[in-house]
N, C-alpha and C positions, 0 to 999 in steps of 0.2 A: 504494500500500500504506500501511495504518496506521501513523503511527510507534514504536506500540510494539515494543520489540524482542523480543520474545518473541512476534510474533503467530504467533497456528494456526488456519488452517480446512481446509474439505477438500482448496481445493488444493495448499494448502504438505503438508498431511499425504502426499496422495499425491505429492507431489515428494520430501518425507523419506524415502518408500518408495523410488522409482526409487531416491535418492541412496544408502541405506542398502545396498540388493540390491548395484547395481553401478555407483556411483559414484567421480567422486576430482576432487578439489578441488586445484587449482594456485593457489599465492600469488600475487601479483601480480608480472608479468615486467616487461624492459624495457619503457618506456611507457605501462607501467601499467596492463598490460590482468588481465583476470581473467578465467580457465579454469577450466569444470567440464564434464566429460565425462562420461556415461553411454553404458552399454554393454549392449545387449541382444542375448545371448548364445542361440545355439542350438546342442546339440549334435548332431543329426540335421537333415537337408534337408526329411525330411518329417514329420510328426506326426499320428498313427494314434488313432483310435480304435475302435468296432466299426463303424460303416458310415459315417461321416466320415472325411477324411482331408485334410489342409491342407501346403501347400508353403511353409514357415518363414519364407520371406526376404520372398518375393513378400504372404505375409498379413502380415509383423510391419511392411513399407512402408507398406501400404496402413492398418493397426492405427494405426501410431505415428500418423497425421494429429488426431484428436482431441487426443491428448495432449499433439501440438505446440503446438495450437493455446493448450489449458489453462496451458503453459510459457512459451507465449511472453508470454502477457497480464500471470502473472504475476512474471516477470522482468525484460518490457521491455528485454532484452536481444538479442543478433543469435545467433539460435541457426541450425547447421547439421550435418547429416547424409552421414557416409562408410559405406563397407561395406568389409566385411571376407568372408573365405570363413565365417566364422562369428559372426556378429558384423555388427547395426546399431550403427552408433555416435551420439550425439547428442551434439553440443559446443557449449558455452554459453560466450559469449564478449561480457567488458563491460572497459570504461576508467572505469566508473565504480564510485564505492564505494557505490551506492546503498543504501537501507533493505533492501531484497531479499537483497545480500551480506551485508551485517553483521546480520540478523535469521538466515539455514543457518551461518553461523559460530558464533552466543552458542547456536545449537539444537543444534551438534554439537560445540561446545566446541572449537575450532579444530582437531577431529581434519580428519586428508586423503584417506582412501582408506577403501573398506569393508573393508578387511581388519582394521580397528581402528574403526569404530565400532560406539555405541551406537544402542540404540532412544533418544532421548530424552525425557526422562523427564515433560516436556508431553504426549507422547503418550497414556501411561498416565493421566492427570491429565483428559484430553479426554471428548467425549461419543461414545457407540458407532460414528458415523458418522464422526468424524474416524479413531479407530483404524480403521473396517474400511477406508478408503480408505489407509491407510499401509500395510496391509496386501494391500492390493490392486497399491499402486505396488510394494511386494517381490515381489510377485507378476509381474507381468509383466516382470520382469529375470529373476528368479531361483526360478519355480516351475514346474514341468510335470504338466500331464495327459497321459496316453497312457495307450492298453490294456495297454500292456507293465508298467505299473509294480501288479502286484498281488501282494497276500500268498498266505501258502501255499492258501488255499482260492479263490482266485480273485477275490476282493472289488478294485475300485479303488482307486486310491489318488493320491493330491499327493503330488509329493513337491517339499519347499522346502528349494533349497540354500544351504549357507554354506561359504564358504570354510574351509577348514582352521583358518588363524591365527587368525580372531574364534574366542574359545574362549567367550565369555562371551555371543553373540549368541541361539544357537541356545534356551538359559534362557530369555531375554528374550522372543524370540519364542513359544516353546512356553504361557510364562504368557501372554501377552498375548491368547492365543488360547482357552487353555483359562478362564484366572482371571476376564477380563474379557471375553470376547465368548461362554462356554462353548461353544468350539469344540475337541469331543479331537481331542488325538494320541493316536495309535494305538500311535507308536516314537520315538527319536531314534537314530540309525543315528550315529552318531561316527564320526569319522575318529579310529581310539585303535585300539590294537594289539589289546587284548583283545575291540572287534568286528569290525573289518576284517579280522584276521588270526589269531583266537581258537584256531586249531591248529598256526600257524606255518607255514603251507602254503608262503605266499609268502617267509618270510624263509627258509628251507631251498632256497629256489630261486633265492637271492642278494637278491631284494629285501628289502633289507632296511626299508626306510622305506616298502614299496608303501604302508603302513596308511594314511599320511600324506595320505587325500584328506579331498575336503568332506565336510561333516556333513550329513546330509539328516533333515528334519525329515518324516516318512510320515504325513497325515492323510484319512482315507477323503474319496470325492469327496462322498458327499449332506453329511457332517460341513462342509466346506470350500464347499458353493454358499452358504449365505448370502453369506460374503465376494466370493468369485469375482474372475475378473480383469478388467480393461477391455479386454485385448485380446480382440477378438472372434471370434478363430479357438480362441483358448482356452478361453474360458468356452464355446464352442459345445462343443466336444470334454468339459469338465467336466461340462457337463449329461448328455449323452447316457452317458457314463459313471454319476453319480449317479443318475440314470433307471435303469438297469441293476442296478445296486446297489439301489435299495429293494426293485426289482420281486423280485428272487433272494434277496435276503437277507434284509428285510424291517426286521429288529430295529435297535435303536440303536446306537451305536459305542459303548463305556466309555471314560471318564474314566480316568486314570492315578489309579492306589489304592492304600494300602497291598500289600507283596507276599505272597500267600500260598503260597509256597514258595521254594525256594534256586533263583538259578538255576543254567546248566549250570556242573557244574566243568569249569575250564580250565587249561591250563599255563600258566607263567607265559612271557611274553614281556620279549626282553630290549628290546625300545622301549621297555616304560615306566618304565628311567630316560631314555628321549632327553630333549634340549635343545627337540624339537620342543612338550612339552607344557607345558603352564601349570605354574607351580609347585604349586597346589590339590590336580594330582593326578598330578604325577611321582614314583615311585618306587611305586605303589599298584594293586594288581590288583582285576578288577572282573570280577564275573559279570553283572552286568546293568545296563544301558545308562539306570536310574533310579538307580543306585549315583554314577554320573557327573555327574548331577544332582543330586546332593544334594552333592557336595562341590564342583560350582561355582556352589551360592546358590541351588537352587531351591525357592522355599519352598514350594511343595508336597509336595516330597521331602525337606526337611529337617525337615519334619514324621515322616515317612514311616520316614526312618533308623533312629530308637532303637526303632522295633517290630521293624524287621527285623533290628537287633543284639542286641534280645531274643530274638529268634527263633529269631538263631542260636547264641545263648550256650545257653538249652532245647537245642537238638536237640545240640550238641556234649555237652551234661551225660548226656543218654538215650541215646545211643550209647556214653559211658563206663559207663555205669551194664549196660548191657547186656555188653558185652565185660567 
């Protein structure tokens, strides 16, 4: 590897994925060895689409070889693989502080786990091909195609998960995708009381934190094949899905855009003062799921904001004026 310490090409890019999705970095132990484990995670045994159908563990085996291969060249490190009932594990394991370690440390700023990092900010900075394979490596940890995952009229859909805690991730990724590769999203589905739990179903039934799961970022399948995964049982499934989807639906996906209307009102939930939420947007009710985005950075949405707080200042003024 280059000695510069900032290097990026496509395959450090798509390692920054794997690591970003569902990685975690161990500091140096006794003897000085260095641990980095990645985890590809399934939550069903099998994975459905309309007339494909793939068995998770057995294709994400056979998947991972490539990728192995791409990691280990560019590691040069003793990498090895365990399984879990859910869950391939891949563990990177060095005694040395090579350029490799010290070039994913100064890229993720000595964060440890994905539950706290960044996209970093090289990436955005890169050429299409470097993002769309960083996106590709989140991909294959932490996205799913299946026929189950569709919206109310039946259309396909990705859906790309984040863990709860990164509150700041799902931003990152949604601009990265929309701003720089012009790939829409369709939603960002929050883990936040007012979408998870928007009539208090679940906290009137004792759960009171149920809200408190991952964020899934929802982007139709034809919208997402450009990027697509490496793993080949998934981009098989993605296809044949987006195939489905142009043939039935035909039109394009939209881009997220100013809103033109309110959305649903909602009761207010006592989660959101929890401890669970970022400061940005603790104590703060939200009708719609771009409200969310805009008060944690998103510049597309924070564009977006003062039209919809004009909007809403108008209709509360023609409603007094009426009554």
């Amino acid at each position: 590897m280059t000695a510069k310490p900032d290097y990026l090409d496509t395959d450090v890019a798509y390692f920054l994925g794997l690591l970003v999705g569902r990685g975690e970095i161990t500091p140096p132990q006794a003897g000085g060895v260095r641990r980095l484990k990645i985890e590809f995670p399934f939550k069903s045994l099998e994975v459905t689409g309309i007339k494909k159908s793939y068995k998770q563990r057995n294709e994400l085996i056979v998947g991972l070889q490539p990728s192995l291969s791409r990691i280990s060249e560019l590691t040069e490190a003793s990498i090895s693989t365990s399984q879990t009932e859910h869950s391939v594990v891949l563990t990177i394991e060095s005694i040395k502080n090579s350029m490799f370690w010290r070039n994913i440390n100064l890229l993720m700023k000595d964060k440890r786990a994905y539950y706290e990092f960044d996209i970093p900010t090289q990436i955005f900075e890169a050429d299409d091909q470097v993002k769309k394979e960083f996106l590709r490596g989140y991909a294959d940890v932490a996205a799913t195609a299946r026929a189950s995952n569709v919206d109310q009229g039946g259309r396909h859909r990705v859906y790309i998960d984040v863990l709860n805690l990164n509150w700041r991730l799902p931003v990152q990724i949604c601009h990265l995708l929309q701003d720089h590769l012009n790939v829409p999203v369709q939603t960002i589905d929050y883990g936040h009381p007012n979408t998870r739990d928007s009539h208090l179903v679940e906290y009137k039934q004792g759960r009171e934190d149920a809200w408190a799961r991952e964020h899934q970022l929802k982007v139709y399948c034809e919208a997402f094949a450009p990027v697509g995964f490496w793993m080949p049982h998934k981009n098989e499934i993605l296809n044949e899905l987006a195939e489905y989807n142009k043939e039935k639906f035909g039109h394009t996906p939209n881009f997220c855009s100013p809103p033109k209307r309110l959305g649903e009102k909602k009761p207010r939930h006592p989660g959101e003062k929890s401890d669970k939420l970022p400061k940005a947007i603790r104590g703060k009710h939200y009708t719609a799921y771009w409200q969310i985005c805009g008060d944690l950075g998103c510049p597309r949405q924070t564009k977006c904001l003062p039209i919809f707080k004009q909007f809403m200042k108008t209709t509360q003024t023609t409603l007094k004026v009426k009554k």
